[in-house]
N, C-alpha and C positions, 0 to 999 in steps of 0.2 A: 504494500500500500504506500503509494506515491504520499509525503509529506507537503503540505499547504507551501508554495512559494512564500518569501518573508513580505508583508506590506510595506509599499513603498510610503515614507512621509508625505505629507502633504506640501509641505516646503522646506527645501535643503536646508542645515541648520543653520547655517551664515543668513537666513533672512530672519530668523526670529528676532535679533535683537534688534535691526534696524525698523524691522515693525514693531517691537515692543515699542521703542523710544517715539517712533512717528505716532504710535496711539496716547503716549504719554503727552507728548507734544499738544494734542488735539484736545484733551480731557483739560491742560493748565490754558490752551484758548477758550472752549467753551467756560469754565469757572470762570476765569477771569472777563469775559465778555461784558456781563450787566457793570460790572466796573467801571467802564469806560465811561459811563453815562455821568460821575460823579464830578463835584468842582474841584476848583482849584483850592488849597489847604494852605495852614497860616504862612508856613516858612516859603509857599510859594510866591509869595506877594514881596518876601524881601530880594527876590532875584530874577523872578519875570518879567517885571515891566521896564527891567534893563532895556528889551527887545525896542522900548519905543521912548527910552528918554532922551534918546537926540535926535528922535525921526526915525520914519521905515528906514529900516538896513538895508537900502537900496543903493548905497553908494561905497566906495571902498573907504570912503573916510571915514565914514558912518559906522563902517564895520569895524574898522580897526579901534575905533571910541567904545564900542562896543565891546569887543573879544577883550581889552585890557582893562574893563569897569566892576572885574569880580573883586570880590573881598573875602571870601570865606575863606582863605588861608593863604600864606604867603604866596604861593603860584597862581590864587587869582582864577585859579580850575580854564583857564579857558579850552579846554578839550567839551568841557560839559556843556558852557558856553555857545560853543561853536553847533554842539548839538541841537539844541535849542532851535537853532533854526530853519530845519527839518523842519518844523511845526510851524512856525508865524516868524513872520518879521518887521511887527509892528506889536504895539497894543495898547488897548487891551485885545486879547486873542479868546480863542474857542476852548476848552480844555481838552476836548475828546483826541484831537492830533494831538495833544502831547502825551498822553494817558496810553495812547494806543503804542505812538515809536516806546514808549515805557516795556510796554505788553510784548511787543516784537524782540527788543532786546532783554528780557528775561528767558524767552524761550532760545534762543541765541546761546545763553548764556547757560541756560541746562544742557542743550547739547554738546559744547565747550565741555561742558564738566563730566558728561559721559564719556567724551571721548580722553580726559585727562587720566579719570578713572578706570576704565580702561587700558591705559598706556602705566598707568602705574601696578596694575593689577598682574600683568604680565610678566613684572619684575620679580614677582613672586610666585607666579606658574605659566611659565612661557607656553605652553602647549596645552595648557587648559582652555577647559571651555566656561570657567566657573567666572573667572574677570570678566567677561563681556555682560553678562547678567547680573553680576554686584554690581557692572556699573551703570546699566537701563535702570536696574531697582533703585541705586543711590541717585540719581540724575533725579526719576520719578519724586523720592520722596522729598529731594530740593522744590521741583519744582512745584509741588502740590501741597506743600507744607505753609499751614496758615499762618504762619511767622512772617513770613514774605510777601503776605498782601500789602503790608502798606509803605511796604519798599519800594513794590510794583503800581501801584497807584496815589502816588503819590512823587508829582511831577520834578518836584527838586530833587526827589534821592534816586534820579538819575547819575549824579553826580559818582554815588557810591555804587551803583549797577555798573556805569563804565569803568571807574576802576576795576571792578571786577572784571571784566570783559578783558580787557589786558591785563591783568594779573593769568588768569586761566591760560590766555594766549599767550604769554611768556613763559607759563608754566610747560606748556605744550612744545613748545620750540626749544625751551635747554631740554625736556626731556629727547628729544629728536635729536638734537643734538648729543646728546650723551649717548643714544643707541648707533646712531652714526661714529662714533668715537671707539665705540668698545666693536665696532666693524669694521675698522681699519681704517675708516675714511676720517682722517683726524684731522686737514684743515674744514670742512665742510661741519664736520663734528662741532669746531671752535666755533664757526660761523652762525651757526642756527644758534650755537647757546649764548654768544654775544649778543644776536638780534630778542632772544629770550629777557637778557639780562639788563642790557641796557637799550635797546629801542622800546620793551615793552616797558621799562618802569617808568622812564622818562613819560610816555603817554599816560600813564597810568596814575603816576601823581600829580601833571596835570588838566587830569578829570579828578579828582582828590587826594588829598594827602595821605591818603591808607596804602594810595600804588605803592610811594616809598619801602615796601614793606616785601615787596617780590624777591631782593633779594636774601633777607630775613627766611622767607618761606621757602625757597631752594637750598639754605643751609639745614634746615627741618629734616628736607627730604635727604639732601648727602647724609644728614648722621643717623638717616632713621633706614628709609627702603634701600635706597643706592649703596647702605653696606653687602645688601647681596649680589650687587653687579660688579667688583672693585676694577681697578683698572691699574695695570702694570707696569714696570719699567717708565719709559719717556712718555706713554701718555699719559701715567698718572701725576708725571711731572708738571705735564704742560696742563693737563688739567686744574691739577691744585692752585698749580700760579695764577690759571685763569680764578679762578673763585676766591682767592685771596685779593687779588688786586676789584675784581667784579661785584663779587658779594660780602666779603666779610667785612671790606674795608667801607662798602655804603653801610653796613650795616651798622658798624662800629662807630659809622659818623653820624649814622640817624637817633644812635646810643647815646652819642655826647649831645646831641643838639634836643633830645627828649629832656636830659638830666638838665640844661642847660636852661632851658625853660619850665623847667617846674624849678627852680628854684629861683628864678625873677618871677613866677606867679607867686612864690613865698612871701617872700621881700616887696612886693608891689602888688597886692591884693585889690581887685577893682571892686570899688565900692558896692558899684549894683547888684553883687552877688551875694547871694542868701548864705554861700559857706566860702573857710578858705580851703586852701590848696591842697593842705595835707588831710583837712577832711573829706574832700572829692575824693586823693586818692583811698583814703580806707576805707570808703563806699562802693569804689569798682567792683571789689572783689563780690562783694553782693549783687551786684548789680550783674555781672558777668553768671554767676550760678541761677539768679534769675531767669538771664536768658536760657542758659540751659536747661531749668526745668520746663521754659514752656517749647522749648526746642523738642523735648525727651515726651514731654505732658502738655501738651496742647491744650486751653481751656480756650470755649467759645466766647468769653467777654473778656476781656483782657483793657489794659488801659491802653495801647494801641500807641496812638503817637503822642499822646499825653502823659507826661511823667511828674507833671509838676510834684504829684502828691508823695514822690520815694523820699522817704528817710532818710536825714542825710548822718552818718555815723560823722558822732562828736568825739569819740574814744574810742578803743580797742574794746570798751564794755558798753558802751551804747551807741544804737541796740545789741541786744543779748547776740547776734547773729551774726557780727561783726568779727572778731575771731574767728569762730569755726569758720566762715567764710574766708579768709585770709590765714587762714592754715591749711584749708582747703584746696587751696591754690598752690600752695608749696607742696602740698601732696602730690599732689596732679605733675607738678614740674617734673618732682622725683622720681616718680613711676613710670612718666614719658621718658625722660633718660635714661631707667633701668629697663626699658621695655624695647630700647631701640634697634637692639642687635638681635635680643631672642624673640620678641613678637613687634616685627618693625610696621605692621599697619595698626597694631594698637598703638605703638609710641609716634606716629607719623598722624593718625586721629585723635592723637591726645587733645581733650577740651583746653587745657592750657597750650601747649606746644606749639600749635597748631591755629587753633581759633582766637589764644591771646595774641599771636604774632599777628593774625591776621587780622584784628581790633588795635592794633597797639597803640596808633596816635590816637584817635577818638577813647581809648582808656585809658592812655598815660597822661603823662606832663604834659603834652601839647593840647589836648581837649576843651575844647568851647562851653563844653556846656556839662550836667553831672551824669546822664544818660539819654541817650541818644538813639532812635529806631536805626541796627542795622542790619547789612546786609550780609 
């Protein structure tokens, strides 16, 4: 008795993930769709009507009045800026075009992140098939994750979506770079991780001052994943020098120039502010476990972009929470260190490691304000 031929799949496995993500894709535009319809919010009002306070941007004089009139941080964001007008160039303007290029670059930005996740997944099972589907599911749950609404609708924190945007995309390029490198192909290797390194941060901070921080995050990944790919003799020569000179040394000077400014915030305390400087920072830490529990536990009411009401810690004892949160954190550090060589995606998704790098100026010294919706 002849045996049943084996049933052929329905579709070869290389299309599942591109269809899982293209359905993921589809479910964060329908949710997000009724959004669009919503207005423009408070912080929008201190940076849009840029678009029309020396006349339509119709002329090159106008524009360049224009792209050099930001103030939200020393670089003046004009990447974000420049974005903006996509939408209008005059105003007052409509909100739904700004709402929507919002909407376009979030999902941009999930597929960036699948495809990062992916490329770093690999590092860890080159011939699996388990990394492409960690990274549809982690793409998905960014992208769907109601923490991100009012990143996504809400027209100025574009600002922090483009960093993103080039942060992922730099991310993406040293990684290319680096497989290109441990390939042989080692000036092509330098090249992609150069344009990673330093053409994407340069964009990246300014569209916000969080870009600063790409190099920061590619030192993460060298002492966390990339110990399982090492690289030998004269590449890992020329490699090193490259991230020494590329990343440790922005990094080192984004270090001093944090410390350097939380301590003229010390000394020079602006009056309109409800706390000083050293009580902002012992509030972070709370504020940071905050976000992760509603990252981990999502509640349907949340205060959203409104923070006025958070507690600002006066002491290491109040509120009670204040400590264990800021022990918390030193936790997190040590375990992401101790975690990097024997389980390097725990210690490379470390909440602190990881996610503090990648808050670092809006939670450290340089910070405008005590918490901030981010991205």
């Amino acid at each position: 008795m002849s045996s049943l031929p084996p049933e052929k799949p329905l579709l070869p496995e290389r299309w599942w993930a591109p269809l899982g993500l293209l359905a993921v894709l589809l479910i964060a535009l329908w949710a997000y769709w009724p959004g669009l319809k919503g207005p423009f919010l408070f912080d929008d009002f201190g940076t849009l009507p840029a678009l029309g306070e020396f006349g339509p941007v119709h002329t090159w004089a106008i524009f360049w009045r224009y792209l050099t009139s930001g103030g939200g941080d020393p670089t003046g964001r004009p990447i974000a800026l420049l974005s903006f007008l996509i939408d209008a160039r005059n105003w007052p303007a409509a909100p739904w075009p700004f709402k929507f290029t919002n909407l376009l670059l979030q999902l941009i930005n999930g597929t960036l992140l699948a495809a990062l996740l992916w490329r770093l997944g690999r590092v860890i099972e080159p011939q699996g098939t388990r990394a492409v589907r960690a990274a549809v599911l982690g793409a998905a749950l960014w992208l769907l994750h109601p923490l991100l609404v009012s990143t996504t609708l809400y027209v100025v924190q574009r600002e922090a979506m483009l960093a993103a945007f080039f942060v992922l995309l730099g991310l993406l390029a040293y990684t290319r770079g680096r497989r290109l490198m441990l390939a042989g192909r080692n000036k092509r290797g330098i090249a992609w991780a150069l344009l990673g390194l330093v053409g994407c941060t340069f964009l990246a901070t300014f569209s916000k001052a969080n870009g600063a921080l790409l190099p920061a995050l590619v030192l993460v990944l060298e002492a966390t994943l990339f110990t399982r790919a090492p690289m030998i003799g004269t590449q890992r020569r020329d490699w090193r020098l490259m991230l020494w000179i590329f990343a440790a040394l922005p990094a080192l000077l984004l270090l001093a120039y944090l410390l350097w400014t939380g301590v003229q915030a010390t000394l020079h305390h602006p009056e309109v502010r409800r706390w000083t400087e050293p009580q902002r920072l012992l509030t972070e830490p709370r504020a940071l476990f905050d976000y992760l529990k509603l990252l981990w536990l999502p509640r349907p009411f949340s205060t959203g972009l409104f923070n006025d009401a958070f507690v600002v810690s006066r002491s290491l004892w109040h509120p009670v929470d204040t400590l264990p949160a800021l022990l918390g954190c030193i936790a997190l550090i040590m375990l992401g260190w101790r975690w990097r060589s024997t389980h390097p995606l725990l210690g490379a998704g470390d909440p602190v490691l990881f996610h503090r790098h990648g808050h670092g100026i809006d939670h450290d010294s340089a910070g405008a304000v005590l918490r901030a919706p981010q991205l």
